[in-house]
C-alpha positions in Angstrom: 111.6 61.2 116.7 110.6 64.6 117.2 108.2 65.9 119.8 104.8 65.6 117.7 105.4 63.3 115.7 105.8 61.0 117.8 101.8 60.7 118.1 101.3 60.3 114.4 100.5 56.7 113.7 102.9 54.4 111.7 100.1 54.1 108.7 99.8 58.1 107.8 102.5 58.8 106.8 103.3 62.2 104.2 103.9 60.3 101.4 100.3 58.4 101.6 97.8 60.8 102.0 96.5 63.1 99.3 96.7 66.7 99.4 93.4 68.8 98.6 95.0 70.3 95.5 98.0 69.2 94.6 99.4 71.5 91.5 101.8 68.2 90.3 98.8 66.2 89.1 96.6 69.3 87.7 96.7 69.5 83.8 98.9 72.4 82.8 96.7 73.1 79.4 93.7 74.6 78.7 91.5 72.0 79.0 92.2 71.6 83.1 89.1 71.0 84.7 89.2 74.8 86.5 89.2 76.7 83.6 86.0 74.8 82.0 84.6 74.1 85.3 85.0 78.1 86.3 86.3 77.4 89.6 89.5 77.2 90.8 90.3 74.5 93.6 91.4 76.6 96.5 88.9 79.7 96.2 85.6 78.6 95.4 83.3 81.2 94.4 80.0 82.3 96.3 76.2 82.0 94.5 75.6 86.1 93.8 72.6 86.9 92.1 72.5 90.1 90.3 69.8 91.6 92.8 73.1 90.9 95.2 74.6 94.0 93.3 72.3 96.1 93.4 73.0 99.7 94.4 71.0 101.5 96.8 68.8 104.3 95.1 70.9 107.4 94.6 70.4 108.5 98.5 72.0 112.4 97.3 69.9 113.1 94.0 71.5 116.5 94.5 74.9 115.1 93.5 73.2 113.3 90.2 71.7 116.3 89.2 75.4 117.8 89.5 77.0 115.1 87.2 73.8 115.2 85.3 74.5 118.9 84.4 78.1 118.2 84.1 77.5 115.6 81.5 75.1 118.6 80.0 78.0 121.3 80.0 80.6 118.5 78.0 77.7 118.0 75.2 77.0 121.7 74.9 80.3 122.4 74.3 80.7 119.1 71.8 77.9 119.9 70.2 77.3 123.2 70.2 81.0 125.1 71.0 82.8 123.3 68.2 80.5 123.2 65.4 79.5 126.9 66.1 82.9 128.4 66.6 83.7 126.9 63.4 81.2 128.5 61.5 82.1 132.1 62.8 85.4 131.1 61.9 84.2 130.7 58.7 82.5 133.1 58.2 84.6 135.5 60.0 82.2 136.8 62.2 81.5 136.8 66.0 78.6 135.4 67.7 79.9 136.6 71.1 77.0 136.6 73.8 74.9 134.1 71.8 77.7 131.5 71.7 77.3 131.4 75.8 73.6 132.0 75.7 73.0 128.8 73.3 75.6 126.9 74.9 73.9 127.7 78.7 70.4 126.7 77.5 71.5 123.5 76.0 73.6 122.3 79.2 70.4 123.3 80.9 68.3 121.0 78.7 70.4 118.4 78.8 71.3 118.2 81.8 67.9 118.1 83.2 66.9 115.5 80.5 69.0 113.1 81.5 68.5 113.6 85.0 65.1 112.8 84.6 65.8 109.7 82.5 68.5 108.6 85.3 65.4 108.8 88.2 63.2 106.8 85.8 65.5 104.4 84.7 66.8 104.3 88.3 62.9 103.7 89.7 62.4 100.7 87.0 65.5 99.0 87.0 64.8 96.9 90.4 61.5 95.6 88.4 63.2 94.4 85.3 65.7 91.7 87.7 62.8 89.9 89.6 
């Protein structure tokens, strides 16, 4: 015998005891008891509540108000760059300086609009989970 098994006792042997999983008697379809169950046998899943992923409130609102006006730049220049320059191409004319004056005042707009819907969404959102 070798050195540690020599304190093993006759009775537990390999061959009798049960493992915790043992893949050779799990059911290889889809009705295996881990798939319906959720769970998979050697990485149970924690409880998490969705109040454990909450966010912190935006701690830099100076960097939301920068992807708010970014997100204001793209739909001035979806909504108003395209359908405009179309119509001066149309119409063969250029609009020049109020092209970049309308497109400036509605990134503005925007942008501030849906920075102010992000810091009231943001302030009601813990509210709606409890």
């Amino acid at each position: 015998m070798d050195g540690w098994t020599a304190y093993l006792p006759d009775r537990a042997s390999k061959e009798d005891t049960p493992e915790l999983y043992d893949p050779e008697i799990e059911p290889k379809t889809w009705r295996r008891a881990s798939l319906e169950m959720k769970t998979h046998p050697l990485h149970p899943f924690p409880k998490i509540k969705q109040a454990d992923l909450l966010l912190p409130a935006a701690a830099d609102k100076l960097a939301l108000l920068g992807a708010c006006l970014i997100c204001g730049v793209c739909i001035s220049v979806l909504w108003v760059y395209f359908p405009v320059f179309f119509a001066s191409v149309l119409l063969d004319r250029s609009l020049g300086g109020w092209l970049w004056g309308s497109m400036a005042v509605v990134a503005l707009v925007t942008g501030l609009l849906l920075f102010r819907i992000a810091l009231q969404r943001e302030r009601g959102y813990p509210q709606k989970l409890y």
